[in-house]
mmCIF file as Biopython writes it, N, C-alpha, C and O atoms, coordinates in Angstrom:
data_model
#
loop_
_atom_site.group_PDB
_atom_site.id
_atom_site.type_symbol
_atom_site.label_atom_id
_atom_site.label_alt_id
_atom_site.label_comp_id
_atom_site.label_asym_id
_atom_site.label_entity_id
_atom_site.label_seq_id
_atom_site.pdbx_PDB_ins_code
_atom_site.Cartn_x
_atom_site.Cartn_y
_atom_site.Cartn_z
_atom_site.occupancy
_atom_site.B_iso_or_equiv
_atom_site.auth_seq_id
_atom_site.auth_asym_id
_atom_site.pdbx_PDB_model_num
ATOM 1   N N  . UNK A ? 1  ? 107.245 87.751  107.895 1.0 0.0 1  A 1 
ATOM 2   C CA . UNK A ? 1  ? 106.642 87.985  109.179 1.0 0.0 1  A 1 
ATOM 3   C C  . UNK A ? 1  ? 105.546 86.939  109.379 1.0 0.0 1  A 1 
ATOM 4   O O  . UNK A ? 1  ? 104.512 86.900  108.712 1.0 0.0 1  A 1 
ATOM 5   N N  . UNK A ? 2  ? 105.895 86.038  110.429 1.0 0.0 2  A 1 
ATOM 6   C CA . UNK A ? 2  ? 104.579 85.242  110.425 1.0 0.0 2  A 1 
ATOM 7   C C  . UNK A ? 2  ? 103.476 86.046  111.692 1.0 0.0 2  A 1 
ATOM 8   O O  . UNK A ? 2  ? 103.764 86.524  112.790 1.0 0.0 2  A 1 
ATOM 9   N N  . UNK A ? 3  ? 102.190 85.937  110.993 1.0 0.0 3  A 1 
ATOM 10  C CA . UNK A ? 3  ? 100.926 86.488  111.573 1.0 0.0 3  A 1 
ATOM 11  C C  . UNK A ? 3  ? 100.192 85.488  111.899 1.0 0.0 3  A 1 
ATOM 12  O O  . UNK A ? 3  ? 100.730 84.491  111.416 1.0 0.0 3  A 1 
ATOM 13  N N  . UNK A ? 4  ? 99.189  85.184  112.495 1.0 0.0 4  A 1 
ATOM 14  C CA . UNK A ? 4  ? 98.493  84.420  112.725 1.0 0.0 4  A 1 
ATOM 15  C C  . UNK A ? 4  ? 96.923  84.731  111.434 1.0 0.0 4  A 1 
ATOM 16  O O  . UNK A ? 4  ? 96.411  85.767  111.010 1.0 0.0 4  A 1 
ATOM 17  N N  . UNK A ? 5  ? 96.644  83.339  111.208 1.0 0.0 5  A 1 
ATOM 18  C CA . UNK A ? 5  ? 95.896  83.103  109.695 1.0 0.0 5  A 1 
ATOM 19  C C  . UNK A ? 5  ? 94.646  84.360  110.086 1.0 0.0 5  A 1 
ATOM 20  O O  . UNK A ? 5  ? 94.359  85.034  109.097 1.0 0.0 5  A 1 
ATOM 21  N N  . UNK A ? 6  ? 94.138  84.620  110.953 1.0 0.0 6  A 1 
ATOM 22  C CA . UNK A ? 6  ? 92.882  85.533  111.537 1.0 0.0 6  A 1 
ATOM 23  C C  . UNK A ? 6  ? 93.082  86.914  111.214 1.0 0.0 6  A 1 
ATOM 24  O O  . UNK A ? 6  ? 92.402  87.678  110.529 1.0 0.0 6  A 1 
ATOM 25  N N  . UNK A ? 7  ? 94.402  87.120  111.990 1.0 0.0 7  A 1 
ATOM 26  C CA . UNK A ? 7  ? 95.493  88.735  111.912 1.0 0.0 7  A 1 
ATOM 27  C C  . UNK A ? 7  ? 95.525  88.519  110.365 1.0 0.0 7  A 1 
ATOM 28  O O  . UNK A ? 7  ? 94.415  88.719  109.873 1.0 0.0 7  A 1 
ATOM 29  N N  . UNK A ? 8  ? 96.482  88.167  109.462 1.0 0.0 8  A 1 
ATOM 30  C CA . UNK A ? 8  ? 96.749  87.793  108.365 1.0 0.0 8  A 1 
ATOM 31  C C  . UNK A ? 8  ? 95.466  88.402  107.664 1.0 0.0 8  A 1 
ATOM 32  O O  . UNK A ? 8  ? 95.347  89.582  107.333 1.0 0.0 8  A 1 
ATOM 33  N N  . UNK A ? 9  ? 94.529  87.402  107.492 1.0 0.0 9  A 1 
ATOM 34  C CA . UNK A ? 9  ? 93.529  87.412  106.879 1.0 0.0 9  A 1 
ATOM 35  C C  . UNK A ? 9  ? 92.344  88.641  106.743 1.0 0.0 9  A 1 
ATOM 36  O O  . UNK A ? 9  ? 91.424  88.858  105.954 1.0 0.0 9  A 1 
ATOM 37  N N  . UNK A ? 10 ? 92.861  89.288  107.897 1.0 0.0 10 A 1 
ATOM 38  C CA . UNK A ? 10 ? 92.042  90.968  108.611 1.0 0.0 10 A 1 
ATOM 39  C C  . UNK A ? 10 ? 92.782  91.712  107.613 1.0 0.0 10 A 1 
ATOM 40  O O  . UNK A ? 10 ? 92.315  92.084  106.536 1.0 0.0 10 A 1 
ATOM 41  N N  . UNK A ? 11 ? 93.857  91.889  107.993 1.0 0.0 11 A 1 
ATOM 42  C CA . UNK A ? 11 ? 94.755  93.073  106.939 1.0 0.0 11 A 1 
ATOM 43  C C  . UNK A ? 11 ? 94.286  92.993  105.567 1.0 0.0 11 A 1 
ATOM 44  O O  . UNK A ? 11 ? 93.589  93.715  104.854 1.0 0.0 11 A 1 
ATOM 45  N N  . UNK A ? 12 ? 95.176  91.363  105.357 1.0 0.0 12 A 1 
ATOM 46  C CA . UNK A ? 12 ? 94.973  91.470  103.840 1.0 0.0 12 A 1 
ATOM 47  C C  . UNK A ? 12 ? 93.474  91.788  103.153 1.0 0.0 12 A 1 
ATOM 48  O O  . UNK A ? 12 ? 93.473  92.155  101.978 1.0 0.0 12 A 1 
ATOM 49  N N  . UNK A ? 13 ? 92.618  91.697  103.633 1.0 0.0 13 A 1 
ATOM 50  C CA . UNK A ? 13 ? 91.158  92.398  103.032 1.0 0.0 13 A 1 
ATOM 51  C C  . UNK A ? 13 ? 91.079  93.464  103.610 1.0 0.0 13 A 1 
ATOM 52  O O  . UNK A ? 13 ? 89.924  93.883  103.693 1.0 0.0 13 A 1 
ATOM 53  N N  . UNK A ? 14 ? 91.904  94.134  104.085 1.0 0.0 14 A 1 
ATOM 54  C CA . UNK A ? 14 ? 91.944  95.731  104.191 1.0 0.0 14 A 1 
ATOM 55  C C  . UNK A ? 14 ? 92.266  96.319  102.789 1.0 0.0 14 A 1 
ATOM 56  O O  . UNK A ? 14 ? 91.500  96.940  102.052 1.0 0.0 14 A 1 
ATOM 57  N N  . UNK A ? 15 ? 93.817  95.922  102.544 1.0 0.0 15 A 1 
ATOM 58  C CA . UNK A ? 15 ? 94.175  95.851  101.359 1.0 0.0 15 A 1 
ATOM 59  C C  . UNK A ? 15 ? 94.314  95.833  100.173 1.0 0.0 15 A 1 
ATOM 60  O O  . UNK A ? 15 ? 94.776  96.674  99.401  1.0 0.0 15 A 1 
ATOM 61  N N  . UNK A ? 16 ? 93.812  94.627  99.985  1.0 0.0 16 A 1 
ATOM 62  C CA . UNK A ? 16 ? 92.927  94.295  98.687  1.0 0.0 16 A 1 
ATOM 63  C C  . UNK A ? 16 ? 91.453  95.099  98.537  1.0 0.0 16 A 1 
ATOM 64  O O  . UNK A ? 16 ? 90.934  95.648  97.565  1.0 0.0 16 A 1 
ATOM 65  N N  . UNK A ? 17 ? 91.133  94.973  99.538  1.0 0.0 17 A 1 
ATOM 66  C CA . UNK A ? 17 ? 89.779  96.375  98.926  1.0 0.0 17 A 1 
ATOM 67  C C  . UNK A ? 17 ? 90.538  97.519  98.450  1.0 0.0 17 A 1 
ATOM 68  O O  . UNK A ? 17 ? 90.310  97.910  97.305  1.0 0.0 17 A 1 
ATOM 69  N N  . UNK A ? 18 ? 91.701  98.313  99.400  1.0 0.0 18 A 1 
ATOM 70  C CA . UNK A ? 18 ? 92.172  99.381  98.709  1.0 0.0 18 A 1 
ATOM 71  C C  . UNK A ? 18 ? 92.595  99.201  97.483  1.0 0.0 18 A 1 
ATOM 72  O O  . UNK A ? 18 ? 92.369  100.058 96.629  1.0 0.0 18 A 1 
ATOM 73  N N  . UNK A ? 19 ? 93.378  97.890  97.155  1.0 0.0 19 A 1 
ATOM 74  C CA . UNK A ? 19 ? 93.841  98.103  95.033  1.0 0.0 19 A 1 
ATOM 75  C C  . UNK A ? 19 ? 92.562  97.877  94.823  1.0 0.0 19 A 1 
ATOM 76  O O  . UNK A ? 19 ? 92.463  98.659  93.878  1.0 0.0 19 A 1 
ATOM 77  N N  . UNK A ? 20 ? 91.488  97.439  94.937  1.0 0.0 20 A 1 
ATOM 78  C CA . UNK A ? 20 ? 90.342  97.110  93.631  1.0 0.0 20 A 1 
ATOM 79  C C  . UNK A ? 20 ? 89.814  98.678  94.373  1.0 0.0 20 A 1 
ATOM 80  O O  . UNK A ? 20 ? 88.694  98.923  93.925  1.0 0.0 20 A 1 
ATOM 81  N N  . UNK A ? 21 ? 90.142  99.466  95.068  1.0 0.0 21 A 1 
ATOM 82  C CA . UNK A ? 21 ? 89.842  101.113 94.847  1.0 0.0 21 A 1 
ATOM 83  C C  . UNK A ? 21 ? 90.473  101.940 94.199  1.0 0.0 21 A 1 
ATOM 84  O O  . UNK A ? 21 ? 90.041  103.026 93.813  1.0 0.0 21 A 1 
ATOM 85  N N  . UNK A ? 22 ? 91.556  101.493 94.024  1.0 0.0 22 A 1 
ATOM 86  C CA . UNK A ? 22 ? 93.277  102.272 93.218  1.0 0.0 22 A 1 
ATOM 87  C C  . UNK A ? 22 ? 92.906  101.959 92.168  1.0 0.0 22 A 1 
ATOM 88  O O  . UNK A ? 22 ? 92.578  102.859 91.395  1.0 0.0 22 A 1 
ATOM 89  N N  . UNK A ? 23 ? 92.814  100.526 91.729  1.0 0.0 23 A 1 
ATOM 90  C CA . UNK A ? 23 ? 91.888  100.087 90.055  1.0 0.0 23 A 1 
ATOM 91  C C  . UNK A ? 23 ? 91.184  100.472 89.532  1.0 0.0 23 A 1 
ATOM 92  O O  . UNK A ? 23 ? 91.219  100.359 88.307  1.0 0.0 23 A 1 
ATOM 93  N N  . UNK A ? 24 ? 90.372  100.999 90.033  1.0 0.0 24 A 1 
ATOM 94  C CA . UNK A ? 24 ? 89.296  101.579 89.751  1.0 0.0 24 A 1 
ATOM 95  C C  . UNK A ? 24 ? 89.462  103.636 89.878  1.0 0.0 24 A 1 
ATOM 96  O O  . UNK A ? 24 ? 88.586  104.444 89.569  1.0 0.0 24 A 1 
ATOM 97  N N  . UNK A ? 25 ? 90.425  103.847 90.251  1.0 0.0 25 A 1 
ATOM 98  C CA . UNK A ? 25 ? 90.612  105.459 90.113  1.0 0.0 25 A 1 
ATOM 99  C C  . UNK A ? 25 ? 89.563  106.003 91.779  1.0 0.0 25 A 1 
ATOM 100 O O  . UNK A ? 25 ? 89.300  107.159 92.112  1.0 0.0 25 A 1 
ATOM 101 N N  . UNK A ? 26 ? 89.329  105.212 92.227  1.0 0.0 26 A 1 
ATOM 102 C CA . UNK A ? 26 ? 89.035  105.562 93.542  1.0 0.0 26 A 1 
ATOM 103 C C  . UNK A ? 26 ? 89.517  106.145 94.876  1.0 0.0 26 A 1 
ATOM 104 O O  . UNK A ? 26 ? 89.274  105.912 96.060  1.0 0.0 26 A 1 
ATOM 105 N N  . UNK A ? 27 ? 90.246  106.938 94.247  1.0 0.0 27 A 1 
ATOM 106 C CA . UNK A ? 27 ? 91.178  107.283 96.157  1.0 0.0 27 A 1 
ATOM 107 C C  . UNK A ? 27 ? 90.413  107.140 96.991  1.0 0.0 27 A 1 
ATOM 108 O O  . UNK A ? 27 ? 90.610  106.178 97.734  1.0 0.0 27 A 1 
ATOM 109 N N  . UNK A ? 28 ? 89.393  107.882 97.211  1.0 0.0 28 A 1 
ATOM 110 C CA . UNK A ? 28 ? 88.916  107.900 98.730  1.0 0.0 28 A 1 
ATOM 111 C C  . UNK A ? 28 ? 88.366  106.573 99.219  1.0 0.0 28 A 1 
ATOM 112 O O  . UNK A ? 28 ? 88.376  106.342 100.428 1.0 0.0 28 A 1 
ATOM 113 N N  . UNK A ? 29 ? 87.881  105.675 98.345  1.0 0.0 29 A 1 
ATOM 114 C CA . UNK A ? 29 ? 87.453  104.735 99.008  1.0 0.0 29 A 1 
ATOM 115 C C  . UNK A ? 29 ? 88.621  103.625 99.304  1.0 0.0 29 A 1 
ATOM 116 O O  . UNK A ? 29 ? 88.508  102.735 100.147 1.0 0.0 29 A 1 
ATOM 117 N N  . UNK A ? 30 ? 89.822  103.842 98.423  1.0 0.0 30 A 1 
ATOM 118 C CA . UNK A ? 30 ? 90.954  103.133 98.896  1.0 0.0 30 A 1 
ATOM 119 C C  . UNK A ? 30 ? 91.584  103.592 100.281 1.0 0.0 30 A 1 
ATOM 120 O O  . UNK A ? 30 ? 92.354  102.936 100.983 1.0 0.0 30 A 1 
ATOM 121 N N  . UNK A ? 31 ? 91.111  104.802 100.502 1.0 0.0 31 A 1 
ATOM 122 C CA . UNK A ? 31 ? 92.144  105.726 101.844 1.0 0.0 31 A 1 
ATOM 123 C C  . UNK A ? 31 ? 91.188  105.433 102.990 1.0 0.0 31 A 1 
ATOM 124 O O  . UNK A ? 31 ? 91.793  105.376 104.061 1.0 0.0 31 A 1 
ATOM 125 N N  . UNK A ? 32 ? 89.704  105.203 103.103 1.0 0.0 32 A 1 
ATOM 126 C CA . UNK A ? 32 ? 88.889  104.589 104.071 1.0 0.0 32 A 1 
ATOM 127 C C  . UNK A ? 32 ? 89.804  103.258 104.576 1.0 0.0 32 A 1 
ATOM 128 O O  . UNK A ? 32 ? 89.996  103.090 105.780 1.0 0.0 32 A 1 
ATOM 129 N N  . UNK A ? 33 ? 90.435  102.187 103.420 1.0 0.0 33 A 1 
ATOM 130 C CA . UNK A ? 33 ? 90.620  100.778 103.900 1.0 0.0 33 A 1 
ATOM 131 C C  . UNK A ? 33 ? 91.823  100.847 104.288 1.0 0.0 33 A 1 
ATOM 132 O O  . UNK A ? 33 ? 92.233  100.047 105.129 1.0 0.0 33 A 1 
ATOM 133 N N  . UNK A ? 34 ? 92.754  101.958 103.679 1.0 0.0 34 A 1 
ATOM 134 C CA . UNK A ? 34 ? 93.944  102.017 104.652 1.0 0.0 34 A 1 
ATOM 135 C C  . UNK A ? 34 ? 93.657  102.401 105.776 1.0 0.0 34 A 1 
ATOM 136 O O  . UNK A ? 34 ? 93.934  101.924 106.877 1.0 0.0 34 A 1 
ATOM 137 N N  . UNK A ? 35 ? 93.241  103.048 105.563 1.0 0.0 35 A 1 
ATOM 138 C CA . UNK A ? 35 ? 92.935  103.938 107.254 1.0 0.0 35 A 1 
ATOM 139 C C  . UNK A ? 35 ? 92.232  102.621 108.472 1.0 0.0 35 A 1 
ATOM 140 O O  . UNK A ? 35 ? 92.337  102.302 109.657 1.0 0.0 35 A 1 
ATOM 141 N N  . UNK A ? 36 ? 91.531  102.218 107.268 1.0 0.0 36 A 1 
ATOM 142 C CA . UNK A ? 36 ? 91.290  100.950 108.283 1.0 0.0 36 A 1 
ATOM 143 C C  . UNK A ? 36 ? 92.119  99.963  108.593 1.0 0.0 36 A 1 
ATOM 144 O O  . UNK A ? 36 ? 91.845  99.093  109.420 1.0 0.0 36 A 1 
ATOM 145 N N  . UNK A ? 37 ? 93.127  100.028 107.988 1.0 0.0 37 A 1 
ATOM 146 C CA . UNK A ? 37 ? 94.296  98.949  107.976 1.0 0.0 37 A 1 
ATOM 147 C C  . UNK A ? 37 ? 95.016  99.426  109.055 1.0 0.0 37 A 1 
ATOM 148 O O  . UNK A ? 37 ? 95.405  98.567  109.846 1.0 0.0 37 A 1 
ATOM 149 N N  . UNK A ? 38 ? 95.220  100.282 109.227 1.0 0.0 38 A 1 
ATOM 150 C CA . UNK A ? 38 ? 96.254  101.319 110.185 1.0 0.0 38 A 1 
ATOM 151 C C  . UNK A ? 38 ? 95.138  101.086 111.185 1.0 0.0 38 A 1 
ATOM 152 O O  . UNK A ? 38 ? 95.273  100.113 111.927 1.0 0.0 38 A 1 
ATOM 153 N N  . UNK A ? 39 ? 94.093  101.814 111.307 1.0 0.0 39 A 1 
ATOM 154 C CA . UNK A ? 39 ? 93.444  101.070 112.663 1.0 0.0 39 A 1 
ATOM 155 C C  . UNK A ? 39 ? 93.758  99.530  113.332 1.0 0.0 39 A 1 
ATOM 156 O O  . UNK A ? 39 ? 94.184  99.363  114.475 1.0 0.0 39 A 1 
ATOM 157 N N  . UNK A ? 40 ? 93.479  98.549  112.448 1.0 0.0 40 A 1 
ATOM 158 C CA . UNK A ? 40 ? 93.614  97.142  112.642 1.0 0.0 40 A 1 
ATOM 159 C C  . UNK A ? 40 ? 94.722  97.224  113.234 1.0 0.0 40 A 1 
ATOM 160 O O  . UNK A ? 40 ? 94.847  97.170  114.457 1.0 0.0 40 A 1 
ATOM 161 N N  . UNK A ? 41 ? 95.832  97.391  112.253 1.0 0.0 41 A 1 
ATOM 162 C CA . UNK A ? 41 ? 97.330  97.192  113.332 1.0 0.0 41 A 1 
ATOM 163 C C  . UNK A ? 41 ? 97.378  98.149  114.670 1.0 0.0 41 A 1 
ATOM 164 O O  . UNK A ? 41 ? 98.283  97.887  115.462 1.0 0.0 41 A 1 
ATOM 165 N N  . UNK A ? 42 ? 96.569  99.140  114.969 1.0 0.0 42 A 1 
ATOM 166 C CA . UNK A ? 42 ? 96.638  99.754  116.236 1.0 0.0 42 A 1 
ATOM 167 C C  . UNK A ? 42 ? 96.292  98.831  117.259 1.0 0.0 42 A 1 
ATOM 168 O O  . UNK A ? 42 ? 96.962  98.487  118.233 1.0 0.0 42 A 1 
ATOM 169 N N  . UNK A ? 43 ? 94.792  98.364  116.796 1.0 0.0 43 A 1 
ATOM 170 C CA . UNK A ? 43 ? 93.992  97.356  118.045 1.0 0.0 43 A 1 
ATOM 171 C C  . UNK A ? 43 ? 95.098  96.054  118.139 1.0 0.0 43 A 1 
ATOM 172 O O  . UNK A ? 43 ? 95.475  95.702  119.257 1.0 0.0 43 A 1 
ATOM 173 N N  . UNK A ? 44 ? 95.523  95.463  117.103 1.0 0.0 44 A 1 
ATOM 174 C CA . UNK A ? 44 ? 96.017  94.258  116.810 1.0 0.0 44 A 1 
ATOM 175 C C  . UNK A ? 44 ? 97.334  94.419  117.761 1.0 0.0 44 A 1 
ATOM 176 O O  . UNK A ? 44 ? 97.746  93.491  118.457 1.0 0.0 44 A 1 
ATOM 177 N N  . UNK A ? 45 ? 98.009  95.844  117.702 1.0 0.0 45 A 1 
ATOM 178 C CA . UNK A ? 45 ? 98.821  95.858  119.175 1.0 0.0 45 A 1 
ATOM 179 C C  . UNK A ? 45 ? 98.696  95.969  119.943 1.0 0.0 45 A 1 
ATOM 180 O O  . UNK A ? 45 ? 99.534  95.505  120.716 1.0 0.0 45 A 1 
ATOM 181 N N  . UNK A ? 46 ? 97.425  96.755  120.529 1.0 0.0 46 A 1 
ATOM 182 C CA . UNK A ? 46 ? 96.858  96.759  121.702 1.0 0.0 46 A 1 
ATOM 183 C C  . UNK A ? 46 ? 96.486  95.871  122.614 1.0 0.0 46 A 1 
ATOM 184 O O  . UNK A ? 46 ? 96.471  95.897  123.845 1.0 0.0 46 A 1 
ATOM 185 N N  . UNK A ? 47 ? 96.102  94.845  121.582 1.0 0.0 47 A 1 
ATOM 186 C CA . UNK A ? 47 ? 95.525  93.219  122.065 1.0 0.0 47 A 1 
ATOM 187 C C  . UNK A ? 47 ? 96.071  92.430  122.069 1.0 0.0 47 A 1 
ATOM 188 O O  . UNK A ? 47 ? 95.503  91.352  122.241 1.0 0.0 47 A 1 
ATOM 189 N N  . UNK A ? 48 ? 98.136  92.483  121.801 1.0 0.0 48 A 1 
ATOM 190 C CA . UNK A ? 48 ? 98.989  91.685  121.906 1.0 0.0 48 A 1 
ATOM 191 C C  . UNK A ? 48 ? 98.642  90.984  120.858 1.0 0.0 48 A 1 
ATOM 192 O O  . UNK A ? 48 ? 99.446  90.052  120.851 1.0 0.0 48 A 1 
ATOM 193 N N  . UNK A ? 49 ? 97.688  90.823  119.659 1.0 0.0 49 A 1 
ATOM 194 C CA . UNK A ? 49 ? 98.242  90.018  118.089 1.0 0.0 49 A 1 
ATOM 195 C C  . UNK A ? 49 ? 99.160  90.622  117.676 1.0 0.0 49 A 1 
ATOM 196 O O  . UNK A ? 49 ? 99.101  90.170  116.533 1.0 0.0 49 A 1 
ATOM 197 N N  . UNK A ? 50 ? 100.025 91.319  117.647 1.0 0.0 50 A 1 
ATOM 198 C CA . UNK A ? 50 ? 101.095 91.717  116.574 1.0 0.0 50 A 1 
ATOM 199 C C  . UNK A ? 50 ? 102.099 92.436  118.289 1.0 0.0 50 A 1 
ATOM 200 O O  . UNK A ? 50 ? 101.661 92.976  119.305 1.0 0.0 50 A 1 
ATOM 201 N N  . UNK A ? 51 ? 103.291 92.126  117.924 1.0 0.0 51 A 1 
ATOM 202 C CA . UNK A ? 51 ? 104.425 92.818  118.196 1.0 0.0 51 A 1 
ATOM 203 C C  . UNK A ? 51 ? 104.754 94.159  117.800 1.0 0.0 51 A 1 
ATOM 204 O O  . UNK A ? 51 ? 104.326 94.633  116.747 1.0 0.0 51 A 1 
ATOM 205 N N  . UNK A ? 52 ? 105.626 94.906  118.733 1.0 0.0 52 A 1 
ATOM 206 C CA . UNK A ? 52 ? 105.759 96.155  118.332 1.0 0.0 52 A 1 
ATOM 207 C C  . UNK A ? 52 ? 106.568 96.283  116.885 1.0 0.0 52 A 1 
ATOM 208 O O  . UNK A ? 52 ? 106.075 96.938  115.967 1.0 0.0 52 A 1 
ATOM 209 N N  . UNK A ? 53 ? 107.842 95.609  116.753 1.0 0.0 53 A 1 
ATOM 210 C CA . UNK A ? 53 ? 107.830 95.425  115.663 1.0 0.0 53 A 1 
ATOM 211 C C  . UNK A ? 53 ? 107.091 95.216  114.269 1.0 0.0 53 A 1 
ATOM 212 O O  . UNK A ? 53 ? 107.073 95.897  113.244 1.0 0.0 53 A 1 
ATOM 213 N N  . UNK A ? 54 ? 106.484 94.007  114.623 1.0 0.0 54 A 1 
ATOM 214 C CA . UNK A ? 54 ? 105.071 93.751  113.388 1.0 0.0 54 A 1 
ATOM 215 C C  . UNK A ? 54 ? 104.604 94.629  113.562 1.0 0.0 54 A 1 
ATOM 216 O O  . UNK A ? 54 ? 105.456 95.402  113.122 1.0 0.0 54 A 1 
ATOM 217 N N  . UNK A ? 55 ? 103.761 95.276  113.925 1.0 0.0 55 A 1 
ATOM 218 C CA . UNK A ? 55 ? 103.274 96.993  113.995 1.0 0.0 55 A 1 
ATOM 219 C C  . UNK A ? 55 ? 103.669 97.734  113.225 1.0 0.0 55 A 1 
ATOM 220 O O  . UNK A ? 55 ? 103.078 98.135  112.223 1.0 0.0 55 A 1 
ATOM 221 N N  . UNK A ? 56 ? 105.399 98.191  113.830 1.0 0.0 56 A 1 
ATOM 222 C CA . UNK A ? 56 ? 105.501 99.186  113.057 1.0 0.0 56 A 1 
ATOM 223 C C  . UNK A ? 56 ? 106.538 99.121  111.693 1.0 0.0 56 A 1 
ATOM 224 O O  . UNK A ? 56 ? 106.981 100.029 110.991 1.0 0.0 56 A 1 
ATOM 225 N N  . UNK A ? 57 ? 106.741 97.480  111.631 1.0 0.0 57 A 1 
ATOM 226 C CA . UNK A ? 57 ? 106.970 97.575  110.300 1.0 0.0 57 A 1 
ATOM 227 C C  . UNK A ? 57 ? 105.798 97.465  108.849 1.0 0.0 57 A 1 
ATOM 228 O O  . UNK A ? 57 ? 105.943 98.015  107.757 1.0 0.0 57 A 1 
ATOM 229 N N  . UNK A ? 58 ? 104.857 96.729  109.220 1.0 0.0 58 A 1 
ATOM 230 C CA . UNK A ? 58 ? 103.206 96.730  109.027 1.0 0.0 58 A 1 
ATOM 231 C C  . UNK A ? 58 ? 103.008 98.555  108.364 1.0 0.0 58 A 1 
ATOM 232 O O  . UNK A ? 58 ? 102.836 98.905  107.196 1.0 0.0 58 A 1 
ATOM 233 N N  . UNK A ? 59 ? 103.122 99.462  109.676 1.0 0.0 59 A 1 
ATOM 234 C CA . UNK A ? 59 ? 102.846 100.646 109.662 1.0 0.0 59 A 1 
ATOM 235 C C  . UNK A ? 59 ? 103.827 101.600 108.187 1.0 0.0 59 A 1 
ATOM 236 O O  . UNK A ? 59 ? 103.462 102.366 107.296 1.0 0.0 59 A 1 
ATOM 237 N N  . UNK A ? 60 ? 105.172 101.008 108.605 1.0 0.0 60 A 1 
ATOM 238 C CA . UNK A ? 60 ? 105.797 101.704 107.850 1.0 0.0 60 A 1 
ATOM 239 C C  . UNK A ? 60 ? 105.936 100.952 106.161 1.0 0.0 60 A 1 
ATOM 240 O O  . UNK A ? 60 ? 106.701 101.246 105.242 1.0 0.0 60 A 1 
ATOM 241 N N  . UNK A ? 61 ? 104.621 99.667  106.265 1.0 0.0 61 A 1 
ATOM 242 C CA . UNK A ? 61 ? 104.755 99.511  104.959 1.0 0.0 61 A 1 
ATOM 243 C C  . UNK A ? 61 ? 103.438 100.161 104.211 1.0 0.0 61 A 1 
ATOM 244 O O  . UNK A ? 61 ? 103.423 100.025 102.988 1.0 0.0 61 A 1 
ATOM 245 N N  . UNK A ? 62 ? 102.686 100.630 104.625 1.0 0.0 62 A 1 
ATOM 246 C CA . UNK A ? 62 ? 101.321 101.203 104.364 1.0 0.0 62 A 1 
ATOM 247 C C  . UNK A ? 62 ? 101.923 102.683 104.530 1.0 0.0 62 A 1 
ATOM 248 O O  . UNK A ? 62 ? 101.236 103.492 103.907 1.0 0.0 62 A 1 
ATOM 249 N N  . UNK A ? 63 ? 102.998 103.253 105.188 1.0 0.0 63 A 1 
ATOM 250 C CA . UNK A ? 63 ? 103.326 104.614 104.727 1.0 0.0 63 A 1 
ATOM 251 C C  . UNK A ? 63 ? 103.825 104.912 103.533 1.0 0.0 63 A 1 
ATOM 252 O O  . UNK A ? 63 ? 103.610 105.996 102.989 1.0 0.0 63 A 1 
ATOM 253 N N  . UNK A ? 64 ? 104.748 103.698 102.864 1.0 0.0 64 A 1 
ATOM 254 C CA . UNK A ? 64 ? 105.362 103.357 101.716 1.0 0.0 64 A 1 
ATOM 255 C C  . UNK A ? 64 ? 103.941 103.588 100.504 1.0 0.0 64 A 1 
ATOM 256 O O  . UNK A ? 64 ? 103.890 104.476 99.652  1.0 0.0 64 A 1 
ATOM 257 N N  . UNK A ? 65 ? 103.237 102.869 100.672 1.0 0.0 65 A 1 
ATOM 258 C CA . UNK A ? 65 ? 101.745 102.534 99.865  1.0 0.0 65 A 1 
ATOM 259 C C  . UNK A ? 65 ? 101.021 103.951 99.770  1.0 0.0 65 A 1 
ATOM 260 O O  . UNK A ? 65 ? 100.391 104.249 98.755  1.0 0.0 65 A 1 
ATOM 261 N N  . UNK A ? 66 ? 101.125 104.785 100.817 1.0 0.0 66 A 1 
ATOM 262 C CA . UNK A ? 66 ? 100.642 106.099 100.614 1.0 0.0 66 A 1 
ATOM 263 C C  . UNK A ? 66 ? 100.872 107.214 99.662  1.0 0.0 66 A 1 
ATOM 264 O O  . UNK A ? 66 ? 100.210 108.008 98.994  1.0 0.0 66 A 1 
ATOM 265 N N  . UNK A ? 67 ? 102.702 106.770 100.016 1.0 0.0 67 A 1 
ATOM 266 C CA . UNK A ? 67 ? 103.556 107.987 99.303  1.0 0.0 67 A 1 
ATOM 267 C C  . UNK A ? 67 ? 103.500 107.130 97.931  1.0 0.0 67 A 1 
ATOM 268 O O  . UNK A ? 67 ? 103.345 107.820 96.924  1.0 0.0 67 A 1 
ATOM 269 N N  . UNK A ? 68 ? 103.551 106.439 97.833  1.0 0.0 68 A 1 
ATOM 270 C CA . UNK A ? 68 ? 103.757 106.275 96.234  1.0 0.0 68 A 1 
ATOM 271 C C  . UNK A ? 68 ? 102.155 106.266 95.581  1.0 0.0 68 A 1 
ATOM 272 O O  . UNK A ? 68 ? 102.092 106.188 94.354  1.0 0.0 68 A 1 
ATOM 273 N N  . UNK A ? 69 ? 101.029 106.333 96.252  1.0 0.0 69 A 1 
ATOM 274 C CA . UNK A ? 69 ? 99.798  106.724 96.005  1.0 0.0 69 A 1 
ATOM 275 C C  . UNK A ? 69 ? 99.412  107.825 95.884  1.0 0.0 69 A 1 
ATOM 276 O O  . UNK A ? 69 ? 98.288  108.140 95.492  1.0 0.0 69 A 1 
ATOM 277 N N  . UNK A ? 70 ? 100.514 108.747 96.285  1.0 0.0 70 A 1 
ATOM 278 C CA . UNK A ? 70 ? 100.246 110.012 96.320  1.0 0.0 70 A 1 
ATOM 279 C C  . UNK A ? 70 ? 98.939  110.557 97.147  1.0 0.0 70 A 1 
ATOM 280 O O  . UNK A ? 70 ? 97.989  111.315 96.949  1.0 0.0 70 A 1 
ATOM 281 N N  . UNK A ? 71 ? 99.568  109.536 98.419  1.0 0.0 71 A 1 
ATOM 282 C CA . UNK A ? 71 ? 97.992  110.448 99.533  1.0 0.0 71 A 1 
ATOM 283 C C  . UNK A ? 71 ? 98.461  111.261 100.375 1.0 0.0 71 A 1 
ATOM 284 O O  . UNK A ? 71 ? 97.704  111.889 101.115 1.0 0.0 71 A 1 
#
């Protein structure tokens, strides 16, 4: 999926804060940055950076990340 380096660069430090929270035995502070991740891709469609697609495949890869996180 190409994103633009800004979009891109937003998520992925959503992200990556959540594993160095998972690393650390942190759920909740990993489930703040998803949650913030899932926000991002809301606005990020709202504001025409991401396609509905990119959205909701985005979306349905952070649902993936949940369930196997057991959130």
């Amino acid at each position: 999926m190409h994103l633009s380096a800004a979009t891109d660069q937003a998520l992925d430090s959503q992200l990556n804060a959540a594993i160095q929270y998972f690393q650390h035995n942190l759920k909740s502070g990993a489930y703040i940055h998803l949650n913030g991740f899932a926000t991002d891709v809301h606005v990020y469609l709202q504001t025409a950076r991401l396609t509905q697609s990119q959205a909701s495949e985005l979306l349905q890869g952070l649902q993936s990340i949940e369930s196997t996180a057991g959130c």
